[in-house]
C-alpha positions in Angstrom: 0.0 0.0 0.0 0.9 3.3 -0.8 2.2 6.0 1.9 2.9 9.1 1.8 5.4 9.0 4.6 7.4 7.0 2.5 7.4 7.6 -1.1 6.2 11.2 -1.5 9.1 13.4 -2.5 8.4 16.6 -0.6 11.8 18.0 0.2 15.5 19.0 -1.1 18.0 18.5 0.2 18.7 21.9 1.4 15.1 22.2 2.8 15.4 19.2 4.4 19.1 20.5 5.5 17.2 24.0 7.0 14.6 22.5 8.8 16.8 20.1 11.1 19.3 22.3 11.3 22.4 21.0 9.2 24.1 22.1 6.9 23.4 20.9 3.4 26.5 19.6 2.2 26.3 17.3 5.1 22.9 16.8 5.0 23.8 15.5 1.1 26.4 12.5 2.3 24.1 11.0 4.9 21.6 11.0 2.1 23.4 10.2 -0.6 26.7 8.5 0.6 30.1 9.7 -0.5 33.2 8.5 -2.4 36.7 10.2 -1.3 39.7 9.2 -3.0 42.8 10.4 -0.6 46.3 10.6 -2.6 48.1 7.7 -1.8 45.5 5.7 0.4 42.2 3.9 -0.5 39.3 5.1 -1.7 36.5 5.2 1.2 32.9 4.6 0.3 30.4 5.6 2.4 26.7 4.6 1.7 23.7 6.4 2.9 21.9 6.7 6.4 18.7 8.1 5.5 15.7 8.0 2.8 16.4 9.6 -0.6 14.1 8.5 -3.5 16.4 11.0 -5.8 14.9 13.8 -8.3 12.7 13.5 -11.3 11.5 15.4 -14.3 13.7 18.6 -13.1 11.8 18.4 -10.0 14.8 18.7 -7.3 13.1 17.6 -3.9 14.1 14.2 -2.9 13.4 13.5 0.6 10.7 12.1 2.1 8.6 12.5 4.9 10.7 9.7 6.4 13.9 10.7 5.3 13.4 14.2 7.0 13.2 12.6 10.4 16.0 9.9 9.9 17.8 13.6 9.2 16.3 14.9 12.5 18.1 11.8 14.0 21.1 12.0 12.7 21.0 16.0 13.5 20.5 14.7 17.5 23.5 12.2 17.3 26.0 15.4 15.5 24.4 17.2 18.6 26.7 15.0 21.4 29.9 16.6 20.0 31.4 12.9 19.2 33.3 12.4 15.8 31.5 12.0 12.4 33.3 9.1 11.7 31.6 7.7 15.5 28.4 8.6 14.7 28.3 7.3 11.0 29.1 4.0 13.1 26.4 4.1 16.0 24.0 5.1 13.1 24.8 2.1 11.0 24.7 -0.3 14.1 21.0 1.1 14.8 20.2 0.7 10.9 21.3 -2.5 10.7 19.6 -3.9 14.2 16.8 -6.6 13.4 14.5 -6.5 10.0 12.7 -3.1 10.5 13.1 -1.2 8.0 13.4 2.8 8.2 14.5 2.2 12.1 15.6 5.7 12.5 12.3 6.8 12.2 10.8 3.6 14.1 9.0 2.8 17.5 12.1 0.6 17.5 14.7 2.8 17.8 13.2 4.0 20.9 12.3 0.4 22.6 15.5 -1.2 21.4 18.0 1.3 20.3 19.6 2.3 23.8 20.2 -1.4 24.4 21.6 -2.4 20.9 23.8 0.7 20.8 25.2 -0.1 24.8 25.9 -3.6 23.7 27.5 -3.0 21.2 29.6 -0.5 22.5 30.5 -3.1 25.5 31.2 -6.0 23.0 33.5 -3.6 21.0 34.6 -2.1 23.9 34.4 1.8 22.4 34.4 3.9 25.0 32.9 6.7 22.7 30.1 5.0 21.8 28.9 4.7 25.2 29.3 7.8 25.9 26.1 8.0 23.6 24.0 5.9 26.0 23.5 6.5 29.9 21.4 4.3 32.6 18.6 6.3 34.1 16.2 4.2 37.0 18.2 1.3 36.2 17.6 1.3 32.4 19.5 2.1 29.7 18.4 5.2 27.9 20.2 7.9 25.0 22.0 10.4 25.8 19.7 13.7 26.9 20.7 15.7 24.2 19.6 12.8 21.6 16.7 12.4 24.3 15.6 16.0 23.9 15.5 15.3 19.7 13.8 12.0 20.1 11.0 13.6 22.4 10.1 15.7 19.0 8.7 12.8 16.9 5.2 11.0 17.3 4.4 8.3 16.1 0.9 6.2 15.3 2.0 3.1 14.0 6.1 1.5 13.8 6.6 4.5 12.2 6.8 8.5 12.5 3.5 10.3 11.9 4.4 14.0 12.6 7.9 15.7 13.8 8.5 18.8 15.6 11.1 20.4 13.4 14.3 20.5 15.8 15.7 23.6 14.3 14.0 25.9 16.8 14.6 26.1 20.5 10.6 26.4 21.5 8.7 23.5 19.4 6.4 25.9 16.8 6.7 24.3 13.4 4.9 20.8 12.8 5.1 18.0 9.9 2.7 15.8 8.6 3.1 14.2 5.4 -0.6 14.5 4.2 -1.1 18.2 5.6 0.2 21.1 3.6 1.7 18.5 1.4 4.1 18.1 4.2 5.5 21.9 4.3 5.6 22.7 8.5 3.0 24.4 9.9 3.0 26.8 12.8 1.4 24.7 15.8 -0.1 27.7 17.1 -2.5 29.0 14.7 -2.2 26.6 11.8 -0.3 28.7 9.0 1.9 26.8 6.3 5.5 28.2 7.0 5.6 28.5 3.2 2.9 31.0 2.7 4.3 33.2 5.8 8.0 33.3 4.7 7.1 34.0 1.2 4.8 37.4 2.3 7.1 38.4 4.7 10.1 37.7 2.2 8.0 40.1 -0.2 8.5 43.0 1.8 5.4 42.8 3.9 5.0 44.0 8.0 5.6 40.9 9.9 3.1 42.1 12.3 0.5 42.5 9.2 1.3 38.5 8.4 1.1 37.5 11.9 -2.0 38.9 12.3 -3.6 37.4 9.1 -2.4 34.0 10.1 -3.4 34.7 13.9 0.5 33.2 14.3 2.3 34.8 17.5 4.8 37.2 15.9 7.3 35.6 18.6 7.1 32.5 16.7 7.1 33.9 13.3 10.6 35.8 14.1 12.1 32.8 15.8 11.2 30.2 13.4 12.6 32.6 10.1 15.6 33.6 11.7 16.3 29.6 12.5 15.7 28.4 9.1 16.9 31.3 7.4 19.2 33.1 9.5 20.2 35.8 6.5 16.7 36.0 5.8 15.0 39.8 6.6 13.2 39.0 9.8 11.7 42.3 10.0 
């Protein structure tokens, strides 16, 4: 059966990039993989971490629903500080647990990943890796700072239904595949993000569009200057 969630291109990769909070170059090798050749060494391949379904027809959005939280995963693990190359690895192990499919964006990853991640860690005896995993009331839990990333997705079946874009501090921008065709919304009073950035981009009185919308203007400023810092904000 067909879902939106997972085979609806609604995103570049540079929109994606915005609204997690990364930038897109790197937001473009956990999507796409990468191929480096260093002079005199081998060539490292690295193949991608989340969902891509690629461009068609000129049409350059190629994330889905799904891939934009895998991203918003990803963007919680870069948040611990720990190497890329570390990461890459603690992301692979949680891809590769079991048979689920799309596990970063999974019930899974929060009933199982802790534990696969502090196991392996153990067995391989990577001191880094743990550091990615703690033990809270005597179970093993992520880190807080992945913690605080996780808390931001919902999810209705073994999969995401609707994320909390992580790029702003306060949680005001929502996503939903099937509503807006999946551009964020504001969560207090319903406005497509699109529609607001484009008027206010125009050259129109940000307290002229927040009133329209009935969108706090607080939310309006901090959610533009997030996604597009060089943006006018005013």
């Amino acid at each position: 059966m067909s879902d939106p969630r997972f085979d609806r291109r609604l995103y570049t990769v540079t929109g994606a990039a915005r609204y997690v909070g990364m930038p897109p170059s790197t937001l473009e090798t956990w999507a796409r993989g990468y191929e480096r050749r260093p002079q005199g060494r081998p060539t490292v391949r690295q193949g991608p971490v989340i969902t891509s379904l690629g461009t068609a027809d000129g049409d350059r959005r190629a994330i889905p629903f799904i891939g934009l939280v895998e991203a918003a995963v990803v963007q919680a693990f870069r948040q611990t500080g720990l190497p890329l190359q570390r990461i890459r690895r603690a992301l692979e192990v949680l891809v590769n647990q079991g048979e689920l499919e799309h596990v970063l964006a999974s019930t899974k990853l929060f009933s199982d990943g802790a534990n696969v991640l502090y196991d392996y860690a153990a067995s391989e005896n990577d001191l880094q890796l743990r550091l990615l995993t703690v033990v809270s009331s005597g179970q093993r839990v992520f880190h807080e700072v992945i913690q605080q990333y996780l808390t931001r997705i919902t999810f209705g079946d073994d999969w995401a239904t609707e994320l909390i874009l992580p790029v702003t501090e306060r949680p005001l921008l929502r996503v939903v595949a099937d509503v807006a065709g999946g551009d964020p919304v504001f969560m207090h009073g319903g406005a497509p993000l699109s529609a607001v950035h484009s008027r206010i981009a125009g050259g129109e009185p940000m307290e002229s569009v927040a009133a329209d919308y009935e969108v706090p203007i607080d939310d309006i400023a901090e959610s533009l200057h997030a996604i597009w810092p060089a943006a006018r904000a005013a």
